[in-house]
C-alpha positions as CSV (number, residue, x, y, z in Angstrom):
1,X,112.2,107.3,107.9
2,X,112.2,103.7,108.1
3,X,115.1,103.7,110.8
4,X,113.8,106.8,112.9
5,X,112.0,106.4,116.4
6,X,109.7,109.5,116.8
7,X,108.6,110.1,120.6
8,X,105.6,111.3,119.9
9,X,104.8,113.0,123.3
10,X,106.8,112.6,127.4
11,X,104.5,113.7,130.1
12,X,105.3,113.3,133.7
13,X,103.0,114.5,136.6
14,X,104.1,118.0,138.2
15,X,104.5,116.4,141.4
16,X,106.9,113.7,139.9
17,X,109.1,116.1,137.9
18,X,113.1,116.9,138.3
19,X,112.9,113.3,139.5
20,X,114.6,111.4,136.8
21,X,111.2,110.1,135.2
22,X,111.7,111.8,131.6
23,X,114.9,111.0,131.6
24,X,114.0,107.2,132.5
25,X,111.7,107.3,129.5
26,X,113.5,108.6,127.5
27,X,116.7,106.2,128.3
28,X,114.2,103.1,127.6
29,X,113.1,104.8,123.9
30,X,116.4,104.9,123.2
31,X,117.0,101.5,123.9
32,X,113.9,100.4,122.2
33,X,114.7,101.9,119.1
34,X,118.3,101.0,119.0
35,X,117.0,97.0,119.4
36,X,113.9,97.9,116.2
37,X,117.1,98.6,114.2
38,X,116.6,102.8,114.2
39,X,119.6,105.0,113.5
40,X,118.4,108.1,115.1
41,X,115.6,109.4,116.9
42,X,113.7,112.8,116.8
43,X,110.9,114.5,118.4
44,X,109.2,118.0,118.4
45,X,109.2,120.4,121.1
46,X,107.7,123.7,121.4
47,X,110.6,126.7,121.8
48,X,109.9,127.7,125.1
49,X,109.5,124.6,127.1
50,X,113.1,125.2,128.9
51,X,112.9,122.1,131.0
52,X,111.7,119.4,128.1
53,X,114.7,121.3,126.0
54,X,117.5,121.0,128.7
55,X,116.7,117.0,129.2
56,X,116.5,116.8,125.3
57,X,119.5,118.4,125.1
58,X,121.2,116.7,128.0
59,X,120.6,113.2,126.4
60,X,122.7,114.1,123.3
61,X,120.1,115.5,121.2
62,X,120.1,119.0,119.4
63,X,117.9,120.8,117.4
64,X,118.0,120.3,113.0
65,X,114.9,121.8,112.2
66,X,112.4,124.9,114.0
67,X,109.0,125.7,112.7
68,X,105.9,127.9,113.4
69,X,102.3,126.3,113.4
């Protein structure tokens, strides 16, 4: 796990969502990581947050693993 960012959590305000904000974040972990030397990145999110899922998914990533807590 040595070369794996882990976001641990992306909030925005309600009023400042659908704005480009998570995806802004997001964009600069990347970057960060990819200059700390990680390979990949990962993150949990719960199943039925649609929105968090779509942006996820819309910056390349997909899901590997699900689980139940």
């Amino acid at each position: 796990l040595a070369r794996t960012g882990y976001v641990r959590h992306v909030v925005s305000s309600p009023a400042a969502r659908r704005q480009g904000v998570g995806r802004a974040l997001l964009e600069a972990a990347r970057a960060r990581f990819a200059a700390a030397g990680c390979e990949t990145w990962c993150l949990n999110v719960k199943p039925g947050n649609v929105a968090a899922r779509a942006l996820y998914e819309a910056l390349g990533m997909r899901e590997r693993y699900a689980s139940a807590a």
